[in-house]
C-alpha positions in Angstrom: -20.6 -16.9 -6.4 -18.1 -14.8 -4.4 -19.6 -11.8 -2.2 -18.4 -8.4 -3.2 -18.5 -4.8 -2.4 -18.0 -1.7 -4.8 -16.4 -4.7 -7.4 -13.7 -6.0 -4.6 -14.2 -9.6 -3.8 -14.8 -10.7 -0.1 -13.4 -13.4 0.4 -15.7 -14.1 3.6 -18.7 -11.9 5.4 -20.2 -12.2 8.9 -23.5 -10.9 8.3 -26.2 -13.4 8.8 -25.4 -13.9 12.2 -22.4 -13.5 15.1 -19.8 -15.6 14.8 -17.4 -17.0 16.5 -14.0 -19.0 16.8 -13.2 -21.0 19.9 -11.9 -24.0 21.4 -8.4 -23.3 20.4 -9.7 -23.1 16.6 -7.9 -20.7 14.4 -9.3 -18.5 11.5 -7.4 -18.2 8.7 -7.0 -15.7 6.0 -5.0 -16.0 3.1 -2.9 -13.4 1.5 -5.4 -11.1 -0.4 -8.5 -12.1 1.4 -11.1 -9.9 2.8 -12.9 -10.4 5.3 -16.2 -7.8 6.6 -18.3 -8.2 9.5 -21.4 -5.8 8.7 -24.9 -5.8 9.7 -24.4 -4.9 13.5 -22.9 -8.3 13.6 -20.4 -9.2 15.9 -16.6 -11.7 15.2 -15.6 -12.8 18.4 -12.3 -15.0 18.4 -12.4 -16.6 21.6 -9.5 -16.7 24.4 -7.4 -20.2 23.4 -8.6 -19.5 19.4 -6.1 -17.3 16.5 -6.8 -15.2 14.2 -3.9 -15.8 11.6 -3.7 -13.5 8.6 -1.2 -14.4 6.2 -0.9 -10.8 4.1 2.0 -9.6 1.6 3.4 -6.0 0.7 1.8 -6.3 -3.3 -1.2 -8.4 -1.6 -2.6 -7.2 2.0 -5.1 -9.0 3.6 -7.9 -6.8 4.9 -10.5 -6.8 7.6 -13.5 -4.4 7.5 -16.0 -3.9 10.5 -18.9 -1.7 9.2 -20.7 0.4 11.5 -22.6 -0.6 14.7 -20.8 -3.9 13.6 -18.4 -5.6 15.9 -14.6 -7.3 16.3 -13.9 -8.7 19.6 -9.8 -10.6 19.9 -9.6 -12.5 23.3 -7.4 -15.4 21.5 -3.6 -14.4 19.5 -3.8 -12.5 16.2 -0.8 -14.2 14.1 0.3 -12.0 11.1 2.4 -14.0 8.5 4.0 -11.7 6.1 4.5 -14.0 3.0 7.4 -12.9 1.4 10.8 -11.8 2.3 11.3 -8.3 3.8 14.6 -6.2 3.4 15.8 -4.7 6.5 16.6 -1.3 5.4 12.9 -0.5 3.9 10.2 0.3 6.5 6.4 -1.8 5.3 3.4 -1.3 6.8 0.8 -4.0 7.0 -2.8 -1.9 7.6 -4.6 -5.4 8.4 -8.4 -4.1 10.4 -10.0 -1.2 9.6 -13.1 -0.2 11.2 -16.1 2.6 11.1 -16.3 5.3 13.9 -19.1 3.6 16.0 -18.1 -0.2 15.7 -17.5 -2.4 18.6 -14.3 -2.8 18.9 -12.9 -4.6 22.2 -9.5 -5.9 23.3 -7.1 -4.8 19.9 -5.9 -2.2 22.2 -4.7 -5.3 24.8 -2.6 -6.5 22.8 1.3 -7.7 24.1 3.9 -8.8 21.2 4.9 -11.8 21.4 2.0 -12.7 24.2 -0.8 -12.6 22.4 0.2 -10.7 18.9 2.8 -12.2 17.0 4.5 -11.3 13.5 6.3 -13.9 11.8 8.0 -13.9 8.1 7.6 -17.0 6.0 5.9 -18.8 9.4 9.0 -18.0 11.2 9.1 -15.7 14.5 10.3 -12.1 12.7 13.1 -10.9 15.0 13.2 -7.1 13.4 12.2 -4.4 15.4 8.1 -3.6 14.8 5.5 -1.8 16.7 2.0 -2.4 16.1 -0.6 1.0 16.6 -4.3 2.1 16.2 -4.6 5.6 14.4 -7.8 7.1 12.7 -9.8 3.7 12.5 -7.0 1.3 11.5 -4.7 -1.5 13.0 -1.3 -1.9 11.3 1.3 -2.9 12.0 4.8 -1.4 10.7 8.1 -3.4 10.2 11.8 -2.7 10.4 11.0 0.7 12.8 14.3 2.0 14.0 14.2 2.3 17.5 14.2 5.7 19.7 18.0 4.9 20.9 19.5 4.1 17.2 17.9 7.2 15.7 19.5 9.3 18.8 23.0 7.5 17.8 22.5 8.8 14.2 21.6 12.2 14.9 24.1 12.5 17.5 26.9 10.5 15.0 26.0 13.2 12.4 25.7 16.4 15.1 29.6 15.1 16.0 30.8 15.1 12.3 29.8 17.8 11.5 31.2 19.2 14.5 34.5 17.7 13.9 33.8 19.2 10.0 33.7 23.1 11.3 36.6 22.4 13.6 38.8 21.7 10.6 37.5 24.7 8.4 
């Protein structure tokens, strides 16, 4: 019978004891899944392992670390967004979410393309993307213009409508 909490399934729960993924091994969650580390437990994914979540826009896959409860990421975290994106709509992929006093080590080390990669399909997603932690969350947000192309349209627009009051 699967776990669940407040009706939602779990699709796995580290709460017996710590666990963790090593020797190059790779976790994997599937689009939808849920995974919760909870009673003061603690995930480690070790420094040669993955985690590799595979999540969709109508499907996202979801991490929970409860309170006093830990997530430790020495290895690669892989996200696999498994459907096709279109470039001019921004998505964002909330994929770990965790309680004020978890133990939480390493998410903020992260490099893209070093040891966090995003990929579309299982191929390397070339788009611009920026990956954050705000209030208790790791997400990751796709097809973010950058700084110097929303400069270019502010100044493309503060120049027409320059060239607009010239002619009136």
């Amino acid at each position: 019978t699967p776990a669940t909490s407040d009706g939602e399934m779990i699709s796995a729960k580290v709460s017996e004891s710590d666990a963790t993924v090593s020797g190059g091994a790779t976790l994997k969650l599937d689009t939808g899944a849920r995974l919760d580390v909870v009673n003061k437990k603690t995930l480690t994914i070790a420094e040669i392992s993955t985690l590799y979540i595979d999540t969709s826009v109508s499907d996202q896959t979801q991490i929970f670390v409860e309170s006093l409860s830990g997530l430790v990421i020495y290895g690669k975290l892989v996200v696999n967004i498994t459907e096709d994106i279109l470039e001019d709509i921004i998505y964002e992929f909330n994929l770990i979410s965790f309680e004020d006093d978890s133990r939480i080590a390493e998410l903020g080390d992260f490099v893209k393309d070093e040891n966090l990669f995003l990929t579309v399909n299982g191929e390397k997603f070339d788009g611009e993307w920026i990956y954050s932690i705000k209030e208790n969350v790791v997400s990751i947000s796709v097809n973010v213009p950058e700084p110097a192309t929303i400069a270019a349209i502010f100044g493309a627009l503060a120049l027409g409508l320059a060239v607009y009051r010239r002619r009136k």
